[in-house]
Phi, psi and omega in degrees: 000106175299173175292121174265125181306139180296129205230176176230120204255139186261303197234204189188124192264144184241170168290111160121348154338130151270132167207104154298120143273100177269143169103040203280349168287356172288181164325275213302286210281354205243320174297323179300328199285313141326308164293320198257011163281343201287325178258055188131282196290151192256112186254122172272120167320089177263098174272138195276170202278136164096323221286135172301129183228025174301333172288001149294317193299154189088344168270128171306109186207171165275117171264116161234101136327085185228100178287090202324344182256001133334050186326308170316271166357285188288286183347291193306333180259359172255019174258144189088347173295134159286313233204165167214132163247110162267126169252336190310125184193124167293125170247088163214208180238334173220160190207140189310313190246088176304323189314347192272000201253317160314313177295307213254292232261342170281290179279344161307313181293342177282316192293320198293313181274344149283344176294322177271308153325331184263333203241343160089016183279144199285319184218136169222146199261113173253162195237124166221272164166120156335355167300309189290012170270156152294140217230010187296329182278347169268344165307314168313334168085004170315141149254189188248128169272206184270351168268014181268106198285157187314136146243135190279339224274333209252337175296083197261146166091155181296306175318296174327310190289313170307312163308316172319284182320280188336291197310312164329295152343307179264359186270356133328318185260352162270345170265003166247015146108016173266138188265083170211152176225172206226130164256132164246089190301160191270221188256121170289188156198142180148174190279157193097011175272049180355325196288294010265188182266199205275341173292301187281078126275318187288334182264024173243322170291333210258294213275307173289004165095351209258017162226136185258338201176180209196176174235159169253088240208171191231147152203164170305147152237153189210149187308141163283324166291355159250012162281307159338307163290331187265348172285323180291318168269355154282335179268325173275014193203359186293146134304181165259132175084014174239147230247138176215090177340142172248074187247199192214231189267164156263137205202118162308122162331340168290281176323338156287313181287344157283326150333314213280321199281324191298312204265003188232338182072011197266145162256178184302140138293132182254018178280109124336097173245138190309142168307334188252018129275003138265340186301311171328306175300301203280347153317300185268002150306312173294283217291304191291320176225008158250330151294300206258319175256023201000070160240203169243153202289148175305305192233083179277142181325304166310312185316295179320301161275001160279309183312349184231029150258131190277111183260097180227154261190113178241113180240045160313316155324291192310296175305327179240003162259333167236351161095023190283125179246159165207170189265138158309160201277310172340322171306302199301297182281357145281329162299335167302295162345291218308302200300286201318331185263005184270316223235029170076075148262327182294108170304145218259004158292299192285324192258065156221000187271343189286100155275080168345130170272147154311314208248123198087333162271018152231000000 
């Protein structure tokens, strides 16, 4: 068990806390709601209208039905709040109308920081994501913190560019004396991921047989339940106006699909595909069935180009200033493997070719 560095705790979630989660029914947002139901506290769920919310059931929570982009609404689920954790975020790579990625991830976020300033909540954890750092130091095999500043030239995709923007935001309104602070989690993995997001897309395509070949690339990988864990100790041990890598391990796209091949008995794909024939793909994935047939793309173009950037990631800050730990990422990607072939995600060919190891696989 490593050592957790001695931290200084600024607040404490107690039991009988009101603590608002907007997005709690997402991956991410639904593990916080856990984690912060385990000490107590009574938390109310802030859910878009519709939104599937099976990742709730067993928690005790407040449904405040809300459309993030409502200002009235979110005031109304943030009044009486101790605390906020926001996550409510479009997380993809396309979307028919990119304007949705401005309204919910800008403007949602805008509400969210007038809602706690207007409602008197003492601190908020805003969630933005390691896309907005700078990636110069991993051409170098360096990984990248929190001081590595954007190219802005690097912001491929709405998403990214709206998570910039967003994070800007709240760290304006912490220079004016609002007490939040921002975690950016790495790539998650682990059970619930419904969406799924584009990280478990990839340990989904892997299990259904639909990837032939890889880049040969890098990313963080990190459990959603220590991610979870790590929002929590941001919010009791975070400075105000400061930023906290969430990661796990850094690990090459081989070392992920072997992890995937060890713990499922599934084989490795052995194509090596060139970088600049996925970018290709993810061009003509875009133009073709995202431009021309508005559907969403096979290969979206942002997709294409994260795979062939090495996203690796030192959240060293985190460990030793809020005391943040994580479990090996093997753990984290087998448990994914586990939900997804558990929860109908597996077609039924593959997940009968699949022999589970004992050890990592659940």
């Amino acid at each position: 068990m490593p050592r957790i560095p001695h931290v200084t705790g600024v607040a404490r979630i107690e039991a009988g806390n009101r603590v608002v989660i907007t997005g709690a029914s997402g991956f991410i947002g639904s593990a916080v709601a856990r984690a912060v139901h385990a000490r107590g506290a009574e938390v109310v769920a802030v859910v878009e209208p519709g939104a599937d919310d099976r990742n709730l059931a067993g928690i005790r929570t407040e449904r405040a039905v809300a459309d993030i982009r409502d200002i009235a609404a979110v005031r109304a689920a943030c009044k009486g709040a101790r605390f906020v954790f926001h996550l409510a975020a479009i997380y993809r790579f396309w979307a028919r109308d990119p304007r949705i990625f401005y309204d919910v991830n800008v403007g949602g976020t805008l509400n969210v920081l007038d809602a706690v300033q207007a409602t008197g909540c003492e601190r908020l954890v805003f969630t933005s994501t390691v896309g907005v750092l700078g990636l110069g130091a991993t051409k170098q095999g360096k990984p990248a913190d929190e001081t590595c500043c954007t190219d802005i030239s690097h912001l491929y995709g709405h998403y990214k560019r709206t998570k910039f923007v967003a994070e800007h935001e709240v760290l304006r309104a912490a220079a004016g004396g609002l007490d939040a602070c921002i975690v950016l989690p790495t790539f998650p993995l682990g059970p619930g991921d419904r969406g799924p997001t584009p990280t478990g897309k990839l340990v989904l395509d892997f299990l259904n047989g639909k990837m032939p070949g890889f880049v040969d690339t890098a990313m963080n990988v990190t459990h959603v339940d220590d991610l979870a864990l790590g929002h929590l100790a941001a919010l009791e041990r975070g400075s105000r106006g400061r930023s906290y890598i969430l990661g796990g391990e850094n690990l090459s796209m081989r070392e992920i699909l072997q992890t995937l091949a060890k713990c499922t008995g599934l084989p490795l794909p052995r194509l090596e595909v060139p970088r600049g024939l996925a970018l290709a793909a993810g061009v003509a994935s875009d133009l073709i069935e995202g431009r021309l047939l508005r559907r969403e793309p096979r290969v979206p173009l942002e997709g294409a180009r994260m795979s062939t950037t090495r996203m690796i990631f030192s959240d060293e800050r985190a460990r030793t200033e809020i005391g943040y730990t994580s479990r090996p990422a093997r753990d984290a990607i087998a448990e994914s493997a586990r939900w997804f072939t558990d929860n109908g995600y597996v077609t039924a060919g593959r997940r009968a070719a699949i022999r589970w190891q004992t050890q990592g696989a659940r």
